[in-house]
C-alpha atoms as one frame of an Amber mdcrd trajectory, in Angstrom:
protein
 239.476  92.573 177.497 236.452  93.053 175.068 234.642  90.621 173.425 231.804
  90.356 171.610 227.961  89.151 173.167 228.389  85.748 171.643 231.180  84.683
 174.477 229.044  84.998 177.594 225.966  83.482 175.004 227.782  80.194 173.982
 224.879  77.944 174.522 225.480  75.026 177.177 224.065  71.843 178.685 222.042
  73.468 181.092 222.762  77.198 180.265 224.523  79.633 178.438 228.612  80.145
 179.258 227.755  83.479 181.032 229.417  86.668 182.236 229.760  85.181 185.767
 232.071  82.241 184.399 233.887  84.793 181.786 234.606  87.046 185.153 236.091
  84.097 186.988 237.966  82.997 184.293 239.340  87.035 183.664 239.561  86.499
 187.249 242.140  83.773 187.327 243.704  83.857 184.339 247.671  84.780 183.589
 247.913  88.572 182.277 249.410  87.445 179.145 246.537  88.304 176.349 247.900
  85.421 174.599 247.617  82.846 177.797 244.315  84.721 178.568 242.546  84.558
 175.177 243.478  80.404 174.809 242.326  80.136 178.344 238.586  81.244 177.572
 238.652  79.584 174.129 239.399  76.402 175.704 236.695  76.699 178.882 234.191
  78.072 175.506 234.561  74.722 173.588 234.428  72.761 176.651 231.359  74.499
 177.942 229.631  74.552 173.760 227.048  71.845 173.190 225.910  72.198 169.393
 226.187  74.696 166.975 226.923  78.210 167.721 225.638  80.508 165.589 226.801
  83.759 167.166 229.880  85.227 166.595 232.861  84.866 169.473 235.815  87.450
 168.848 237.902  88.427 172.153 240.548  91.134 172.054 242.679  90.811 174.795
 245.077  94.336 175.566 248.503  94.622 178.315 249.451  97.942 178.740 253.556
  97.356 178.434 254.942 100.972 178.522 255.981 102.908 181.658 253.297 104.287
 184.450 252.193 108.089 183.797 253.377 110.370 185.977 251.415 113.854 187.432
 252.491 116.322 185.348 255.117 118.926 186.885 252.981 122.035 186.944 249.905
 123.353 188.543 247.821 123.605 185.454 245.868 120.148 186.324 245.867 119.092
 182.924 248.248 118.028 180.384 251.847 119.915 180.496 252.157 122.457 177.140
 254.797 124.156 175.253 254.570 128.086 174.395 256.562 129.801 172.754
């Protein structure tokens, strides 16, 4: 997840929305980036009293491939072709 400073910023009643709430909401929140981003757009409007004037993007990320291995050898690093 990144997102830009003007998520935890959103101004509030009684304070801003906060990286505390964003965590709990990352927290608790489906892995779908979809589910995810709609989830802490709709706790940011509810939380939002007036204008905002800073920007809010979010980029949400699942990792969908297959889990990396050790490579076979003893080099420690990455395994290489020579020919």
């Amino acid at each position: 997840m990144f997102y830009t400073d003007g998520v935890p910023d959103t101004p509030g009643v009684d304070a801003s929305f906060g990286e505390t709430r964003l965590q709990h909401l990352l927290a608790d929140s489906a892995p779908d980036p979809d589910a995810l981003l709609a989830t802490i757009d709709a706790a940011l409007r509810e939380h939002q009293v007036g204008t905002h004037v800073d920007d809010t993007a979010m980029l949400a990320l699942q990792f969908v491939g297959d889990e990396l291995s050790a490579p076979a050898d003893d080099s420690g690093g990455h395994a290489a072709s020579v020919n």
